[in-house]
C-alpha positions in Angstrom: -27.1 244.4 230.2 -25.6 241.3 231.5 -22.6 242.8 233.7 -21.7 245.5 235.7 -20.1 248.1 233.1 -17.3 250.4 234.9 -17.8 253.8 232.8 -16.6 257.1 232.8 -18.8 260.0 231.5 -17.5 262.7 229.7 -19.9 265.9 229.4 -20.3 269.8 229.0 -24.1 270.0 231.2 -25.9 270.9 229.3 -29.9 270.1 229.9 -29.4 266.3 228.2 -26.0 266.2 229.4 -28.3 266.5 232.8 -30.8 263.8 232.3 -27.9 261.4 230.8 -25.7 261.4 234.4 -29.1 261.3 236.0 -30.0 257.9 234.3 -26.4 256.6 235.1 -26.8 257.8 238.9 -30.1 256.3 239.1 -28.1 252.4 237.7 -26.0 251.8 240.1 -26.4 248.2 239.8 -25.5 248.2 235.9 -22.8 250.8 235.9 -20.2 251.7 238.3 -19.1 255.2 237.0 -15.7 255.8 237.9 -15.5 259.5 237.4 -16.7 262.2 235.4 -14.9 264.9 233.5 -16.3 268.1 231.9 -15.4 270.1 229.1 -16.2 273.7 227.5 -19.3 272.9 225.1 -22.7 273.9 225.4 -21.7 276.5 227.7 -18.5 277.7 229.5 -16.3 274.9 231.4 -16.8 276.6 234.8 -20.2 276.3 234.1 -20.2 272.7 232.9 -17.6 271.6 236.4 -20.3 273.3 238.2 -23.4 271.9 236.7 -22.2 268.1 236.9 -21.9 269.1 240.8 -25.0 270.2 240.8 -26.7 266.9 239.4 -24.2 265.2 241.4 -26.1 266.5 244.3 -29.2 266.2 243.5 -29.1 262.5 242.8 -27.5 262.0 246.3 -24.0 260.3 244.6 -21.0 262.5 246.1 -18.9 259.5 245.9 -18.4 260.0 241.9 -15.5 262.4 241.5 -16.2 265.3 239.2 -13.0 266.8 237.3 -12.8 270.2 235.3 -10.9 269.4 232.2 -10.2 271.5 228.7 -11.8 275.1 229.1 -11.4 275.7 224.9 -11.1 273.4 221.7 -7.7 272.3 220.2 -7.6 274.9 217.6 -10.8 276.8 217.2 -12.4 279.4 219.7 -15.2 277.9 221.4 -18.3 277.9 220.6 -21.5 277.8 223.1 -25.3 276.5 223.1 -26.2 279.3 225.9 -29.1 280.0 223.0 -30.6 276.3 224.0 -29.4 275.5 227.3 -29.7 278.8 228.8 -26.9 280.7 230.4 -26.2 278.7 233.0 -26.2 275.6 230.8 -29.3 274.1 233.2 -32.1 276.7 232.6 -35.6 276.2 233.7 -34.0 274.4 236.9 -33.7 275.7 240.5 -30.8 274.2 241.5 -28.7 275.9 243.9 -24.9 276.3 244.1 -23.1 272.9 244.0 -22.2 271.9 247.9 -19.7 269.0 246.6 -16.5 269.6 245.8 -14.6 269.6 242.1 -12.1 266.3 242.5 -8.0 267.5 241.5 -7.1 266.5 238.0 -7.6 267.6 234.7 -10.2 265.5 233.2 -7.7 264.7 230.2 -5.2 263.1 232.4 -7.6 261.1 234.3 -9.1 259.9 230.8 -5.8 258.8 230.7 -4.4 257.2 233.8 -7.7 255.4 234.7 -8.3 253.6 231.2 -4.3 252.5 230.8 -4.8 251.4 234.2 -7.6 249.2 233.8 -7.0 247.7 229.8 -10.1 247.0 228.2 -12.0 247.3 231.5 -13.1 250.6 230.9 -16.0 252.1 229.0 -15.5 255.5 227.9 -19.0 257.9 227.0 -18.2 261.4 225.6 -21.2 263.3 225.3 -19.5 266.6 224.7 -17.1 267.7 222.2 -14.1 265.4 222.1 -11.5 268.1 223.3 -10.9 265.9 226.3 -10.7 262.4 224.4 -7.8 264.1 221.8 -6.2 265.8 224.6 -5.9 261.6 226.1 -5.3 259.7 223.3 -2.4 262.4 222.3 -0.3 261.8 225.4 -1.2 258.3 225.1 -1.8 256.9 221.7 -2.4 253.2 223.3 -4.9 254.2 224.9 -7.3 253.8 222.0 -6.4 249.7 222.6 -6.8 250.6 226.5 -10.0 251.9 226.6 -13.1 249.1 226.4 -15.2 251.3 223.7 -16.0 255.0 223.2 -19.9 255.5 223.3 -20.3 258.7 222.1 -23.0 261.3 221.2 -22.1 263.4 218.3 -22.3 263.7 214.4 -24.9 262.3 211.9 -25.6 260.3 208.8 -27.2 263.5 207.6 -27.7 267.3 208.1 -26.6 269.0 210.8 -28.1 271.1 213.8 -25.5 274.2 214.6 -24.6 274.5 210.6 -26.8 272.6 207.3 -23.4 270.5 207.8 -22.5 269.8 211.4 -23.7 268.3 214.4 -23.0 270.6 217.4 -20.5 268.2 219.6 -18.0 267.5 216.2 -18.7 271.8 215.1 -17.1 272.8 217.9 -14.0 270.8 217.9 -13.7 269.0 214.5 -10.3 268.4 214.9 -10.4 266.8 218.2 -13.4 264.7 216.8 -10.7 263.6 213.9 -8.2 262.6 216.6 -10.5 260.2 218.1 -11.9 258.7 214.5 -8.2 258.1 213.5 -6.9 256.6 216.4 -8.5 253.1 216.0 -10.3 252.9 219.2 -13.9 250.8 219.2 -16.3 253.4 218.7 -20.1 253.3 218.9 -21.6 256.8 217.2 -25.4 258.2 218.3 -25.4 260.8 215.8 -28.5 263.3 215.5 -29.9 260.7 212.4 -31.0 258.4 215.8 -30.7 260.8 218.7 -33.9 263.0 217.0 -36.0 259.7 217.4 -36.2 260.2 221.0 -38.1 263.3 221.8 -39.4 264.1 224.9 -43.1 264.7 224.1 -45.0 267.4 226.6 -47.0 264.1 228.1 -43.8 262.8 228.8 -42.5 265.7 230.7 -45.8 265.6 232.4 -45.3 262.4 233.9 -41.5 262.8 234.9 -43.2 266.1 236.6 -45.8 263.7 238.1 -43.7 261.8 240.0 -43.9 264.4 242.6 -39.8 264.4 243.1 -37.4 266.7 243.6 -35.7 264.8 240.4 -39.0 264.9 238.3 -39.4 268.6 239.1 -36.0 269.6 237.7 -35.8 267.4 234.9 -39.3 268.5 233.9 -38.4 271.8 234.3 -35.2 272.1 232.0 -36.5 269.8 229.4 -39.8 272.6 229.1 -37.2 274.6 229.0 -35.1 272.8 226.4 -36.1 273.4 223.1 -39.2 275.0 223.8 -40.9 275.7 220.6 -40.4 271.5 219.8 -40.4 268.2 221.4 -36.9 268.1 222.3 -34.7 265.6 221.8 -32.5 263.5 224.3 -29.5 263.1 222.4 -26.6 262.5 225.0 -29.2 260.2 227.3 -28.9 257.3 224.6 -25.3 256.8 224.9 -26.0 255.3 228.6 -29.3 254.0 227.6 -27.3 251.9 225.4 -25.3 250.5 227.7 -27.7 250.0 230.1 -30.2 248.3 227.4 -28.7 247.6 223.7 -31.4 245.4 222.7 -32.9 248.8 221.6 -30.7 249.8 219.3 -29.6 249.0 215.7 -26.4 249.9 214.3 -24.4 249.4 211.1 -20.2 249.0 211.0 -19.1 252.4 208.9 -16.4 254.5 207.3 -16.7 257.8 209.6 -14.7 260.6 208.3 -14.7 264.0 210.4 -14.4 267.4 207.9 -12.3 269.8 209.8 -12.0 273.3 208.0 -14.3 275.1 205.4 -17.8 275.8 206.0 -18.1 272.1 206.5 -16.0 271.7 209.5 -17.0 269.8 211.9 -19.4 267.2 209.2 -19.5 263.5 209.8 -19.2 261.7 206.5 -20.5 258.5 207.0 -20.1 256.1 204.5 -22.4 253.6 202.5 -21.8 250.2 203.5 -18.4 248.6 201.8 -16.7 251.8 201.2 -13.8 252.0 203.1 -12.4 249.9 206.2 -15.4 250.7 209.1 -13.8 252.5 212.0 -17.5 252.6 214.4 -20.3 251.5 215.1 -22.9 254.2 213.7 -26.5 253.3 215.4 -29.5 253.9 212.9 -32.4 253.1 214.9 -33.7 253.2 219.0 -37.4 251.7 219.9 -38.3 255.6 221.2 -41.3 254.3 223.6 -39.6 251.7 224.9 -36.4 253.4 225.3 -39.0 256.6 227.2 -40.7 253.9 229.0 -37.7 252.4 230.9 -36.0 256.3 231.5 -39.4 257.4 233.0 -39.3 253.7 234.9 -35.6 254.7 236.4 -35.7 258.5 237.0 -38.6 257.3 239.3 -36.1 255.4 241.1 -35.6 258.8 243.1 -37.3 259.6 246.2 
């Protein structure tokens, strides 16, 4: 990174959701993050508003607003991850109740009114489903020109995780995921065909737990928890690893189309090279020990 990046994370916390605004917290000195807005995902919104606080607090960063924003999909009833996350969306952590404050807003409108504000100054990072994005860019259809790029987690060049077809971020609001395709905005897709390349090994965990920090503890603690029965993956942490260090990543211009009814809803059909005008950036490849090597390096920035 060769500038200061002004961001805004959009997330459903969510155990990666977790260790992702932990990594931006920990860079203050590459990314000033301007707010960030929850959604209803992986599990309940009050749950997600609440968790965000929670890692807000832990990483000592109360100046970051946090806003609540859509509590369901556009069309479809929602659909949680309480089976991988836990109930609480941060199981195998003992965080307590969030002491900070939720910041007024919906998360939609601030989407809105801080990107058409700042034109072209503004990265946005959805790690969540896109209910939030859609909500924006319908009010505000320039704001797909506004906004700097959309760095998102979600989709894949291949199979899915929640269905053979889908990716769990695009299954649960495949229309909203359309909106934001459609709408012409600079896009930069981590899909599962990349995000599964990162894997938090159990030496790994061992040596965030190592650290002997309050930080290391937690994260340790929900990523054993995460997954359990494989090396889980750290999908939503790459969208700020990228900014913080693209010269670990590879990506290819594509044709993404979003499938939004059937027993396909909510697939990502990426397409070859050639075929059809490209619409984002879909990253194919991450150095996975480097990119573990500089996350262990900057959660251990915490005392």
């Amino acid at each position: 990174m060769t500038q200061r990046e002004t961001i805004i994370i959009d997330c459903d916390p969510g155990i990666d959701d977790a260790v992702a605004l932990l990594l931006a917290f920990a860079s203050p000195d590459e990314i000033d993050l301007k707010a960030v807005t929850t959604v209803a995902g992986n599990v309940p919104l009050h749950r997600t508003e609440a968790n965000a606080r929670r890692i807000r607090d832990l990483a000592g960063r109360h100046e970051v607003p946090i806003h609540a924003g859509c509590p369901r999909p556009l069309l479809n009833p929602l659909v949680t991850a309480a089976d991988i996350h836990g109930k609480t969306g941060l199981d195998g952590s003992e965080l307590p109740d969030p002491a900070s404050q939720l910041a007024a807003g919906h998360g939609a409108d601030v989407l809105r009114t801080e990107i058409s504000a700042a034109p072209g100054g503004i990265k946005l990072l959805p790690v969540g489903p896109l209910t939030n994005v859609a909500h924006a860019i319908v009010a505000r259809p320039e704001l797909a020109n506004e906004v700097s790029s959309i760095v998102l987690m979600g989709g894949s060049t291949g199979p899915g995780n929640i269905t053979p077809h889908a990716e769990f971020n695009f299954h649960v609001d495949p229309h909203a995921a359309r909106v934001v395709f459609e709408s012409g905005a600079p896009i930069v897709m981590h899909g599962l065909n990349v995000t599964h390349q990162v894997r938090a090994k159990a030496d790994w965990i061992a040596a965030l737990r190592a650290l002997g920090t309050k930080v290391g503890d937690t994260a340790a603690g929900m990523l054993t928890f995460y997954d359990s029965d494989n090396d889980p993956a750290l999908h939503d942490v790459l969208t700020v690893g990228y900014l913080l260090w693209p010269e670990l990543f590879s990506g290819e211009e594509r044709r993404v189309e979003i499938v939004t009814e059937g027993v396909e809803a909510g697939r990502s059909i990426v397409h070859p090279a050639g075929d059809g005008a490209p619409n984002a950036t879909v990253i194919i490849e991450v150095d996975a020990p480097e990119f573990l090597s500089r996350l262990l390096d900057r959660l251990a920035r915490y005392s």
